[in-house]
N, C-alpha and C positions, 0 to 999 in steps of 0.2 A: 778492602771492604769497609763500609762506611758504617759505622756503630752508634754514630752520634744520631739519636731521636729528633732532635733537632734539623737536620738535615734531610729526613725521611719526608716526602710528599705523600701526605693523607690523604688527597683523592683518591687515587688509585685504589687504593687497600679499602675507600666507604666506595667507592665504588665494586668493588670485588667483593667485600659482605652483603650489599645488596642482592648479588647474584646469586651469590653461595645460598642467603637466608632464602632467597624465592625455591632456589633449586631442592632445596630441604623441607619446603613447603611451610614455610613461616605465613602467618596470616595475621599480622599487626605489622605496623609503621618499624622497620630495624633500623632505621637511623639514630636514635635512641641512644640504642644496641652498643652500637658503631662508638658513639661517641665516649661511651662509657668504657669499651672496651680497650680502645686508644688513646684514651687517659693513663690507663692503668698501663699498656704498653711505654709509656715516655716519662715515667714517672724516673725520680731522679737519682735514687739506687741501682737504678739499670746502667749497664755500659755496653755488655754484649746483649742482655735479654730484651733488647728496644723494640721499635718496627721497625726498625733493618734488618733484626731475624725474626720477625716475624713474614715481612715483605719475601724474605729469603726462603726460608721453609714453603711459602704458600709456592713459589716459583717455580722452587725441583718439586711439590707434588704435580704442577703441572707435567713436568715430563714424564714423574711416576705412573697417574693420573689411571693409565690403563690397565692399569696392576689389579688397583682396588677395587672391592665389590660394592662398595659405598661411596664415590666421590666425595660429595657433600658433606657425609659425616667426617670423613678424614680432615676439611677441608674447616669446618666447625671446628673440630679437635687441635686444628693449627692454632684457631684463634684463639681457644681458650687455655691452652697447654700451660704457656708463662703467665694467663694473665694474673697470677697472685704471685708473685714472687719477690721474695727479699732473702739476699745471699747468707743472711747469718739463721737460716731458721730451715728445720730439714721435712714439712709438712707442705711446701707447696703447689704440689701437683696434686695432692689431697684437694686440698681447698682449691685450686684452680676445676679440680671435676666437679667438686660440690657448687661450685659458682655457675657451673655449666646445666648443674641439675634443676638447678632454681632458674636461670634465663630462657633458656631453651623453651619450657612449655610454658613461659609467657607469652614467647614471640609468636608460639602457636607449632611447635615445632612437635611432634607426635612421640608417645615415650618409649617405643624402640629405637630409635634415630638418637633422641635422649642420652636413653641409656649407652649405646655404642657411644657415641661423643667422649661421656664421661669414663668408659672402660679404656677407649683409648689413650687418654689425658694422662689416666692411671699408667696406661702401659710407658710412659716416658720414665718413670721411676729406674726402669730397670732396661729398658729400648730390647727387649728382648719376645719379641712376638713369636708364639707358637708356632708352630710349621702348618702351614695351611691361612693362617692369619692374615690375607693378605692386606686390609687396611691396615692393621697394624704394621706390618712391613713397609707399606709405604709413609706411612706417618713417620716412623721411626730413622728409615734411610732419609727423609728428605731432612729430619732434622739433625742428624749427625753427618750430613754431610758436609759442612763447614770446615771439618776433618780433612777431607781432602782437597783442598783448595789450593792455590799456589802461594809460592814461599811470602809474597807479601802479604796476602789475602791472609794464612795461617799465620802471621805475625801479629797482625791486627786484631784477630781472635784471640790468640792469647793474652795479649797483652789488654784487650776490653778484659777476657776473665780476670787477669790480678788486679786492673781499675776495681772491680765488684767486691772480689774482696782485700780492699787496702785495708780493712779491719786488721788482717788477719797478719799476725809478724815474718819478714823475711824467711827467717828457717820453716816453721810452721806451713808456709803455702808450698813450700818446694817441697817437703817432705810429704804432703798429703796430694799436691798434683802429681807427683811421681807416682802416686799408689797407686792414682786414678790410672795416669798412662800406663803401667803395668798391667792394671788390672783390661784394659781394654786390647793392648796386644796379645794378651791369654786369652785371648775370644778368638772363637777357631773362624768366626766370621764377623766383621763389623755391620756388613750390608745384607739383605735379606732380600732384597729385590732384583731380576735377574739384571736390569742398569744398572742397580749400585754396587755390584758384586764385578762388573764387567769395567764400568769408567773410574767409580772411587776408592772400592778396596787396595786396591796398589799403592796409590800415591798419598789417601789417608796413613796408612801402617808405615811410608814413610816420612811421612810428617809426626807422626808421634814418635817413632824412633828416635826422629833426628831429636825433638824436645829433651825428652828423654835423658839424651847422651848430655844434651846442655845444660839441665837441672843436675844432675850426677857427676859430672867434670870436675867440678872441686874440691867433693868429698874425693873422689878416687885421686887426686893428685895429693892431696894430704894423708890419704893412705898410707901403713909401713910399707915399706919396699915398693913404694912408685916414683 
């Protein structure tokens, strides 16, 4: 998987906001929009949060696509989800909704459309949408699907996540990624959508497993009686 921002072709993706924005009924110029918003995506704190997952997320909603009751919105909610982001600060998806609240009914976009955007953006905090929630479902699976990727693809993603936070000291990131992977194996479901429950749930839980066993290997070998 290709992480570097630099390597991403932005046609495509101002190509894709154009649509998304008409589909959503924008009624000013969105190239603008675009240009702003893919700034903020390739900026140089990013390793995994580039437009190569943004490109990515927008791609599996396409397969999701029929799930949602909102296209569009989901598909706005892609682009604004990382667009605030820096790895040492725990308000980003905050300020990536509120940045959604303010562009939106510039571009001419109407404030229930709006609002859903920003509730979605929100719901990445926690990737846990309601039962019934089906944008949110597919918002959520297309961006946690990175998870289950193959073993080169999931190496690449990790290994972008520790680039992000090289702040952060040796022990300290292994101790706090294992909490995560833990805490995400204790979720009786990753995916919420009847695809991501069918192609990624499997091979995501093993892909974190595996991590898992790798970040924990050296304490349990230095363990008494191992």
């Amino acid at each position: 998987m290709d992480t570097d921002p630099a390597h991403t072709d932005t046609a495509p993706l101002r190509a894709r906001w154009h649509a998304t924005a008409s589909a959503a009924g924008a009624d000013r110029e969105p190239a603008p929009y675009a240009d702003r918003l893919l700034t903020a995506w390739a900026e140089p704190q990013r390793k995994y949060h580039t437009t190569a997952h943004l490109a990515d997320v927008l791609a599996r909603i396409d397969v999701l696509a029929g799930h949602a009751a909102d296209p569009a919105a989901v598909e706005l909610a892609a682009w604004f989800h990382d667009a605030v982001y820096r790895p040492d600060r725990s308000e980003n998806e905050e300020r990536s909704a509120a940045l959604a609240e303010r562009a939106l009914p510039e571009l001419g976009v109407d404030a229930a459309r709006t609002a859903e955007v920003a509730r979605l953006v929100r719901l990445t905090v926690t990737h846990d949408p309601a039962p019934g929630d089906t944008d949110g479902e597919v918002l959520c699976d297309a961006d946690l699907a990175v998870l289950a990727g193959a073993p080169d693809a999931y190496a690449a993603y990790v290994a972008a996540v520790r680039a992000e936070y090289g702040f952060v000291p040796d022990e300290a990131f292994r101790a706090g990624r294992a909490a995560v992977l833990r805490q995400l194996l204790a979720l009786p479901r990753l995916f919420r959508t009847p695809y991501g429950a069918a192609h990624w749930e499997a091979p995501a839980r093993a892909n974190l497993a595996a991590e898992l066993g790798r970040l924990t290997e050296p304490a349990d070998r230095d363990s008494p009686g191992m």
